[in-house]
C-alpha positions, 0 to 999 in steps of 0.5 A: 497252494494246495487246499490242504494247507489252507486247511491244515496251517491257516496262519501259515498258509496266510504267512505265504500268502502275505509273502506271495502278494508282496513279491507280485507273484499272483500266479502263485497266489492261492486267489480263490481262499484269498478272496473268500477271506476279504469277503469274510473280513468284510462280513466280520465287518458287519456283524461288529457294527449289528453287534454294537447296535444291539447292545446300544438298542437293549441299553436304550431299551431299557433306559426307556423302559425300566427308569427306576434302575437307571444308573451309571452302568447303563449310561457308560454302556450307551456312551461308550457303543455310541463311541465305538459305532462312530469310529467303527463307521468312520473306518467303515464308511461303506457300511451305510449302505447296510444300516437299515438292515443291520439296525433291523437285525440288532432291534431284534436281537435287542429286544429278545434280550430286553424281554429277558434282562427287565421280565417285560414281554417281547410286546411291550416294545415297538414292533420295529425300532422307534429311533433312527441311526442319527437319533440313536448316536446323538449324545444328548438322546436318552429316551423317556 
């Protein structure tokens, strides 16, 4: 299929494409933008589970740090990424392979908005994030 038309009509370029695939007529398949949209479903993938983290870090961050304001809201949040990421990583098991660089990525992103949600300086926090994935999804983990 003509470039086009990707470009043109995606989803009914994507229509075609499912019918395509179905009927086992790959020599017509447009395989080259079928590929590079897996690759970003994939990536979509990703940037779901550093975005879960980060909100979960900022959440314990401030938890930790602001204990004077604790309250129900926060607890909610942190119950409810510490849900989300569980079955996001049940149904996405190969993302383990990337949890070190995706924790990493959303401490950073955690903090930037830690130091803007509490007032605290970007070096009140540690350098690098102080729990593992393991601690962080524990449900009975709420740091002091």
């Amino acid at each position: 299929m003509p470039r086009k038309v990707y470009d043109r009509d995606y989803y009914g370029w994507a229509v075609d494409q499912a019918a395509l695939l179905r009927a086992g007529r790959l020599a017509q398949a447009d395989i080259e933008h079928i590929a590079e949209e897996i690759e970003s479903i994939g990536k979509g993938e990703k940037r779901e589970l550093v975005s879960r983290l980060a909100v979960l870090l900022l959440h314990l961050q401030k938890w930790r740090f602001q204990p004077m304001l604790r309250g129900p809201s926060w607890r909610a949040t942190i119950r409810v990424q510490r849900r989300d990421l569980a079955v996001h990583m049940r149904d996405n098991p190969s993302l383990k392979s990337v949890l070190g660089e995706a924790i990493e990525q959303a401490y950073g992103n955690a903090i930037i908005e830690a130091e803007a949600e509490t007032g605290l300086p970007e070096a009140s926090y540690p350098a690098g994030c102080p729990w593992g994935f393991e601690q962080m999804m524990d449900p009975e983990f709420w740091p002091d």
